[in-house]
N, C-alpha and C positions, 0 to 999 in steps of 0.2 A: 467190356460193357455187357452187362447180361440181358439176355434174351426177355421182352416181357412177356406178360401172360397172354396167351388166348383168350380170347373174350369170343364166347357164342353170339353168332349174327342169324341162326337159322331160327332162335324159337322168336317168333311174334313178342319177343320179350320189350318192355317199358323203356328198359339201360340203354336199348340198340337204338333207341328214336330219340337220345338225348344231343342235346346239342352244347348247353352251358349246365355245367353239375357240379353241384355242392355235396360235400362230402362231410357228414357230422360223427367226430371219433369222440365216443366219452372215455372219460379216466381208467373204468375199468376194463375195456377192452385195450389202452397204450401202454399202462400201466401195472405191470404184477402186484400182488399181494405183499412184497417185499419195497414196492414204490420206485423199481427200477424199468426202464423202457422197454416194451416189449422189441426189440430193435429188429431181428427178424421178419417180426410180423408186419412190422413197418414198411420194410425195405417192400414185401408183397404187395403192399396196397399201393406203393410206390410203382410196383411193376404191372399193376390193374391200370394204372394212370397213364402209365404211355401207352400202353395199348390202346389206349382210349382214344388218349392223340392222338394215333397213327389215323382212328377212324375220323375223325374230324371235332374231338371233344375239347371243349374248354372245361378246366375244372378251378375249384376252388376247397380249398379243405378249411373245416372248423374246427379247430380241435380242444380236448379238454387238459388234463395232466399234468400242467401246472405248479398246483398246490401239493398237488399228492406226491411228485417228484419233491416239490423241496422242500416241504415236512422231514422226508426222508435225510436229506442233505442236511440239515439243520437238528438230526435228531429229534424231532417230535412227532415219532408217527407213532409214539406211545400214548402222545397227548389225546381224550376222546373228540374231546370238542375242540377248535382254535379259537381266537379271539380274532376279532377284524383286520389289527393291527397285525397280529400273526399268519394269517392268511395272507394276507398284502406280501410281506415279508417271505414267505414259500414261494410266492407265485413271481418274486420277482429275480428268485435263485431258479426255479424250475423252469422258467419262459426260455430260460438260455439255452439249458439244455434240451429241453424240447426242440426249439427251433431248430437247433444245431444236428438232432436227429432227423430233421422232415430234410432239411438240408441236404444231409449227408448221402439218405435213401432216393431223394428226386437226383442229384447230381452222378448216380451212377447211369442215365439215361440222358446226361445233359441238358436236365430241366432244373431251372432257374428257381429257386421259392423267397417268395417274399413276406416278410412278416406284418403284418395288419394287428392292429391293438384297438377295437372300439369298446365304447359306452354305450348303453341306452341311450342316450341322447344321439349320439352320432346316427343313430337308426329314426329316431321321431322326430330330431327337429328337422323342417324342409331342410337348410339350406347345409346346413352338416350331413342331410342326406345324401345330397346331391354331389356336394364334395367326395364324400367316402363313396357313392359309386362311379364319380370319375377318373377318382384312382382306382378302382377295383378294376373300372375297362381299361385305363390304360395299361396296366399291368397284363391281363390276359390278352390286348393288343400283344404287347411284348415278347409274348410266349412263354410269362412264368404262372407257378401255380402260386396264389394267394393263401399263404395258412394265418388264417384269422383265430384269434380269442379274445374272450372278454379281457378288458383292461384292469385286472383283480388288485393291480397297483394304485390306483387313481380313485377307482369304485368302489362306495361305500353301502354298506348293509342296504341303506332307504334307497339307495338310486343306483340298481344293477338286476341282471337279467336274472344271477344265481342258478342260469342251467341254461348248457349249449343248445340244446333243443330248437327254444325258442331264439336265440342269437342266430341258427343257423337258417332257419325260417324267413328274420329277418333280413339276412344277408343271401338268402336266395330271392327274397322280394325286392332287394335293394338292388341287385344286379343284375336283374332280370333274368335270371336262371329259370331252365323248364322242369329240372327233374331236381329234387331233394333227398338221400340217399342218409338214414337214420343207421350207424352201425351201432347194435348194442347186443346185449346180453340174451334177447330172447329173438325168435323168429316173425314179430309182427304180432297184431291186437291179436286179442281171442274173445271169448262170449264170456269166461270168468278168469280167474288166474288159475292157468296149465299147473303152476306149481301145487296146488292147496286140492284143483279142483279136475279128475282124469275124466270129466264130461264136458272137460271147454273145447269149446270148436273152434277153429282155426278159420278168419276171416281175409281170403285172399287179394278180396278188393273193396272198397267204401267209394262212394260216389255223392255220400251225404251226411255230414255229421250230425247225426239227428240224437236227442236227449237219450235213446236207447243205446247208440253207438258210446256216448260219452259216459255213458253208466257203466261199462264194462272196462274200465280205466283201473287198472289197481295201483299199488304204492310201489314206491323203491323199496327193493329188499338194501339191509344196511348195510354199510361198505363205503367206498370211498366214491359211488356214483352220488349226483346228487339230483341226476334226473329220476323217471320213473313214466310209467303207459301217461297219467295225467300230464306231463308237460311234452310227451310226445303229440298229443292231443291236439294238442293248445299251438304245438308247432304246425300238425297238417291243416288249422282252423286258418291260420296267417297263409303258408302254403298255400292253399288250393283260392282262398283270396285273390290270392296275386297270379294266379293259373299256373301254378308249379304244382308237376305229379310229385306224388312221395311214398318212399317206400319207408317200413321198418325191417331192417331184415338183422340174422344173426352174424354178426362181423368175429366170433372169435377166433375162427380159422383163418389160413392163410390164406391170401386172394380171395377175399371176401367177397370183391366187386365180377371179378370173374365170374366167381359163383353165382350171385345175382344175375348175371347176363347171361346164364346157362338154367339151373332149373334148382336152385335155391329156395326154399320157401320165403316168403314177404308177405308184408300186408302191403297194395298199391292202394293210394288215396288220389284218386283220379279229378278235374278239378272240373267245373261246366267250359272254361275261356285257355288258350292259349298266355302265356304274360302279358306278354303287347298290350292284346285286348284289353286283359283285364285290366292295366294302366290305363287307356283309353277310357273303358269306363269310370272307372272314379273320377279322370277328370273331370269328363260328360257331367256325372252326377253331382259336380260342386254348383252351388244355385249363386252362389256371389262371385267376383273377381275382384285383384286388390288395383287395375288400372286396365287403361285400354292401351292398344298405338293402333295407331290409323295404316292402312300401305297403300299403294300405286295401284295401276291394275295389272302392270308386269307381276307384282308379287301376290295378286288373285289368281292369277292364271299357274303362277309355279306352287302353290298351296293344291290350289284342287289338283294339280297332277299328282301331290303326295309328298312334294318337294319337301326342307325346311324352311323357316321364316328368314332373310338373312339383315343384317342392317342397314342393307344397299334401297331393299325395296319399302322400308319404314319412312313416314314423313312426317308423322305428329305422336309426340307423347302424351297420353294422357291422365293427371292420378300421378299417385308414389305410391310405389311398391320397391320390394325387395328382392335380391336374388332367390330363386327357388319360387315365388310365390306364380298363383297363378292367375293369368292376364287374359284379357278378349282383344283379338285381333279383327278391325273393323275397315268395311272398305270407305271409298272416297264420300259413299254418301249415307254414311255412320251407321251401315249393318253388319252388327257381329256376324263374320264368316267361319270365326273361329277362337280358339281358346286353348291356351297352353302354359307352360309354365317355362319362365325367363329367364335367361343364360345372366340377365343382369342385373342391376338395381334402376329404378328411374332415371336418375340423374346420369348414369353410365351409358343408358339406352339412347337418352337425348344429345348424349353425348358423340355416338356414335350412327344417330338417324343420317340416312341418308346418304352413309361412305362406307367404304369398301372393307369386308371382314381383315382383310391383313393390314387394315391400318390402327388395329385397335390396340396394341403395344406401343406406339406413337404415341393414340388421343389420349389413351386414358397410363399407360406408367406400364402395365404387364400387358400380357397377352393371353388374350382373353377366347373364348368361344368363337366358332367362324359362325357359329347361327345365335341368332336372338330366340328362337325358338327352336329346338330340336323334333324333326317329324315325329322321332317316336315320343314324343311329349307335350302332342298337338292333335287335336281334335277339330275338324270341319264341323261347326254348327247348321 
């Protein structure tokens, strides 16, 4: 098994203060020019990765190269343009062998990779959200790393993401990731585009995405990328949203992430809130609920300590709602204390008021949540 990399801990660096890290590789950096895997370089980022674990890191990779691998395998990487239909059909030759590289590069470290396929949708509807980040935890419970891509089989022109950027953004929002980790082609924003313009300044860190910041966005140069500085943008906007830092740094060397955690150039996009928080907030900030439930005063007393909500200390349903949606948690003499979003659907909840989290694969047929509300998805009003 080979040795991984050294990852710098001495500079005040971003990487060193990560905890859960999403990793976004575009096409052009996995991918040669000839549409075959960079596999080398893989295996590197591969060996960024355990070192990472060794310090306490969870990771997650996004990755691109897909299409552009099996264009190649299908003969069409003469084609300029693909047709939907043809894309679909690359991506569903190239997903194999992709994964089978992230595979082959994590298991030289005895790390585990699991492959993930979402949609847009899986990222905005609640309850596909919730789903797709409870397998994403239970998986990094696991000790594998998640390599996700958009689903280019399934997803159609009108309804897909069309650049990992934002995919990864979302799935650092989705999984409550702190740090977001852009590898592309250049070394982070600048004041104009470095290539055209030898008086662009290089912007080390953004703290605010202000109309001036977003003005200095240039395009994809052509190629087999299909992002560009505008949808890296659009990802730090979602990013620092959800309180995830983000870097853009240049990934086309080897041990990219090393680098970065030594003294690499980046652009950091640094956010006002930790995740948590800023989950916290948006709950806070929803002005309606789709139901109430009422609890005891055992489960006032285990709320304000920070606890979760569990089914034991529930005793009235209120309203229908749905899994994923979110609820007010009220005491005995009908003061919202709290507000959070439901492990269950109404019918499921009433179902289970009042009895014990491990008897919920009995009442209800599966086995369900041990909390009706999750701490971290609960707010004290």
């Amino acid at each position: 098994m080979p040795e991984a990399a050294t990852l710098a801990t001495s500079a005040p660096h971003k990487l060193s203060q990560a905890r859960r890290l999403v990793v976004k590789i575009g096409s052009a950096i996995i991918v040669d020019e000839g549409g075959e895997i960079r596999q080398s370089w893989l295996e590197s980022v591969a060996d960024d990765l355990a070192g990472l674990r060794k310090n306490g890191v969870e990771s997650i990779i996004v990755t691109s190269g897909a299409v552009a691998i099996g264009r190649r395998v299908l003969g069409l990487e003469r084609t300029r343009s693909l047709r939907i239909e043809e894309k679909q059909a690359a991506a569903a030759i190239g997903q194999i062998r992709l994964v089978e590289a992230y595979r082959a590069g994590l298991a030289r470290h005895g790390i585990i990779a699991a492959q993930v396929l979402v949609t847009p949708e899986d990222t905005e509807a609640r309850r596909r959200h919730l789903n797709a980040r409870a397998t994403l935890t239970t998986l990094l419970g696991l000790g594998t790393v998640p390599v996700i891509n958009e689903n280019d089989t399934v997803a159609t022109a009108e309804l897909r993401f069309g650049d990992n950027d934002r995919l990864a953004a979302r799935v650092a929002q989705m999984a409550s990731a702190d740090t977001l980790v852009l590898l592309s082609d250049i070394d982070g924003l600048y004041t104009a585009d470095p290539r055209t313009n030898p008086d662009a300044a290089h912007l080390p860190e953004v703290t605010e995405l202000t109309p001036e910041i977003e003005a200095m966005a240039g395009e994809a140069r052509p190629g087999i990328s299909s992002g560009g500085m505008v949808t890296k943008l659009a990802a730090a906007r979602i990013a620092m949203a959800a309180g995830c830092r983000m870097a853009i740094t240049d990934g086309r060397g080897r041990h990219p992430l090393a680098a970065l955690a030594g003294t690499a150039r980046a652009t950091w996009f640094i956010p006002g809130a930790e995740p948590l928080t800023a989950r916290k907030r948006w709950i806070a900030a929803h002005l309606s609920v789709g139901g109430h439930v009422v609890v005891d005063d055992g489960a006032v007393q285990a709320l304000g300590s920070g606890k979760s909500l569990l089914p034991a200390g529930v005793t009235v349903i209120i309203g229908q709602f749905e899994r994923g949606d979110l609820i007010g948690v009220q005491d005995t003499d009908g003061r919202e204390i709290a507000r959070g979003l439901s492990n269950y659907a109404a019918d499921e909840a009433r179902a289970l008021a009042g009895r014990h989290s491990g008897l919920s694969e009995s009442i209800l047929g599966y086995r369900g949540r041990e909390e009706l509300i999750h701490r971290d998805d609960l707010v004290l009003t």
